[in-house]
N, C-alpha and C positions, 0 to 999 in steps of 0.2 A: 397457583403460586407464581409469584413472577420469578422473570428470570435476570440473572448477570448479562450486559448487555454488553461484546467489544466490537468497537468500530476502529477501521483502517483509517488513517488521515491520509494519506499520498493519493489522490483519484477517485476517492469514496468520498470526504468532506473538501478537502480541496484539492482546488484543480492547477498540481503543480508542473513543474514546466519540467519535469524529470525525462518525461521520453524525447522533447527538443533538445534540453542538455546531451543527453547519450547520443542523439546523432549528430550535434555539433562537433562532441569530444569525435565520434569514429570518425568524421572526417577529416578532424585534424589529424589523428592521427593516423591516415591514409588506409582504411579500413572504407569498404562495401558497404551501402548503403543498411542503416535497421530500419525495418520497416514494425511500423507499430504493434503487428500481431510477432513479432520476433521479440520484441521489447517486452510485452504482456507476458509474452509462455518463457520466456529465460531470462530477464535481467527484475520486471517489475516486481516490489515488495521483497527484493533481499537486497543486502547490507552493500553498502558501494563496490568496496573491494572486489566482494563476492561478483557482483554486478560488471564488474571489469574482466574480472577472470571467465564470466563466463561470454561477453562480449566478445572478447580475443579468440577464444574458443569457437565460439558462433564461426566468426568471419576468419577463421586464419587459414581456412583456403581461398578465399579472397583477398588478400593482404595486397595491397596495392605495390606493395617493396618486397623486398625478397628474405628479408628480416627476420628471425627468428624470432617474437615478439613475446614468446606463452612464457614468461619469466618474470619472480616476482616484482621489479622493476619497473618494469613495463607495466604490469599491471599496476602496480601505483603509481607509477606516472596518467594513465588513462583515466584512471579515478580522479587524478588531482585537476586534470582538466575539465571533468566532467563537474566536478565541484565550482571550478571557476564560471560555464558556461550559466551553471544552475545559481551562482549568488548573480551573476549578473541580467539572466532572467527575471530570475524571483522579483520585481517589484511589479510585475503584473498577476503575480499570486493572486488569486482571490476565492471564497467558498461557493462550490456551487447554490444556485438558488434552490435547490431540492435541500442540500445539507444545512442553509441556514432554516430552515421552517423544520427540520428533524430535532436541531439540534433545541428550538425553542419550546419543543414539544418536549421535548429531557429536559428542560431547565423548568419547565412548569407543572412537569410530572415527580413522583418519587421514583423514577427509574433509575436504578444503580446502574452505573456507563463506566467502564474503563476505556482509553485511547491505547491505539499501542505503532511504532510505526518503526521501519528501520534507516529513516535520515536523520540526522544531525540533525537538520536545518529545520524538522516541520513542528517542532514542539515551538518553538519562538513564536515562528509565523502563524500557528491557532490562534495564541496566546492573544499576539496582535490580531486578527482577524474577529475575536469573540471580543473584544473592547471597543472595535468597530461599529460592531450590531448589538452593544449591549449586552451580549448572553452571559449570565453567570454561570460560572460550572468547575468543578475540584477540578484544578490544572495537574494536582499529586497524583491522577488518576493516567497520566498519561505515561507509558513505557517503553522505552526504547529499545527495541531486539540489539544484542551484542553482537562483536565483529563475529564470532565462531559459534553462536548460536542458530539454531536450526526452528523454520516458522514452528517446525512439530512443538518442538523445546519451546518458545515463544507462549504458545496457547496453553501449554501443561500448566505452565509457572503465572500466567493469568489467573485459570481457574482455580488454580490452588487446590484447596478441599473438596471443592464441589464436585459434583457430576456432571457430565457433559449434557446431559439432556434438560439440565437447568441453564443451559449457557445460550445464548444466543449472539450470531458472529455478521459483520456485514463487512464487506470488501470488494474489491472490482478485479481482484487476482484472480484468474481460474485457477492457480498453484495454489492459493492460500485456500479458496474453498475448499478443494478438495482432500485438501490436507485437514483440515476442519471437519467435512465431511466423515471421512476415514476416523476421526477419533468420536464420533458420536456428537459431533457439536450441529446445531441447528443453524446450516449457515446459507444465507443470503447474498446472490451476486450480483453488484449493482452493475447492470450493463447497459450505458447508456446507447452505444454508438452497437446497433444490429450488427455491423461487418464485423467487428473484434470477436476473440473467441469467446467461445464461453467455459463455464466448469465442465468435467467429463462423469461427474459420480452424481448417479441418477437421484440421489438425497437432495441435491442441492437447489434452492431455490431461485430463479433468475427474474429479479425486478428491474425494468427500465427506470426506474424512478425513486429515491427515498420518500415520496408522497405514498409510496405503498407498507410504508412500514407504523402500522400503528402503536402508538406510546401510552403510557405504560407496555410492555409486552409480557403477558401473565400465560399465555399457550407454549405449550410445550412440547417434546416429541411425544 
């Protein structure tokens, strides 16, 4: 039987410029350097805010001022900058070359695909990105995680009805597989770059590449 298939768009299909925005904004905002495996395991694949507060968190024994910064405030002000660094990135947005040959393979198969991602900004820029390369595909399919919802809560309200063992999950978060994992979902870590982490739950699959994901996907747990 095949299965429901959801793919990450931030770093799974496109390679967006979210981890240069976060350490632009920590510098602006006088905050220790992130280093990318800090970005992966606590800010990547949750909701800005969330992303800010846990940034501040991260580094606020490193605060370069003497500031008491961990207030709600603060935290959206670091958001709001981290938004500015990321619109003024984004025109070098573009889809990885693994994710455009995945995605062509879903547009030429009957493979049922929801997107699902927690930026504002990545649903536009697919949108634009697949009228690029041509690829036709239900843009209604794409869902946005809420400010106060939770990856777990994310993937529940995806799968709806189904069973998790009909589901099949693809992301580059070691937090979201895992999380994925833990609920019985068959899920996929695209790790492209060896030194980043990777997932910690021995279910989870680690592919350097979306060339490893064959379409239609009818195997199951």
């Amino acid at each position: 039987m095949q299965t429901l298939l959801l793919i990450d768009l931030d770093g799974t299909l496109i390679d967006t410029p979210h981890y240069e925005a976060w350490c632009n904004a920590a510098h602006q905002f006088g905050l220790t350097e992130l280093t990318h495996e800090e970005y992966l395991a606590n800010i990547a694949g949750r909701p800005r805010l969330e992303g800010a507060s846990s940034l501040l968190d991260l580094k606020k024994a490193g605060l370069l001022s003497g500031l008491d910064r961990l207030n709600n405030g603060n935290i959206s002000m670091l958001a709001e900058i981290k938004q500015a660094e990321f619109l003024r990135l984004s025109v070098y947005t573009r889809l990885f070359d693994d994710a455009v040959r995945l995605l062509k393979r879903v547009e030429s198969s009957s493979q049922e695909v929801k997107f699902y991602t927690a930026s504002q900004n990545a649903s536009s820029l697919f949108d634009d990105m697949l009228r690029k390369e041509s690829i036709t595909l239900n843009q209604q399919s794409i869902v946005r995680q809420k400010q106060d919802q939770t990856r777990e809560e994310l993937f529940l309200s995806l799968i709806e009805e189904r069973i998790p063992k009909e589901i099949t999950l693809i992301d580059d978060s070691p937090h979201s597989i895992d999380v994925a994992c833990n609920l019985g979902i068959r899920a996929y870590q695209i790790h492209r770059n060896e030194l980043l982490p990777m997932a910690t739950d021995q279910r989870a699959f680690i592919i350097p590449s979306l060339n490893d994901i064959a379409i239609p996907i009818i195997e199951t747990i």
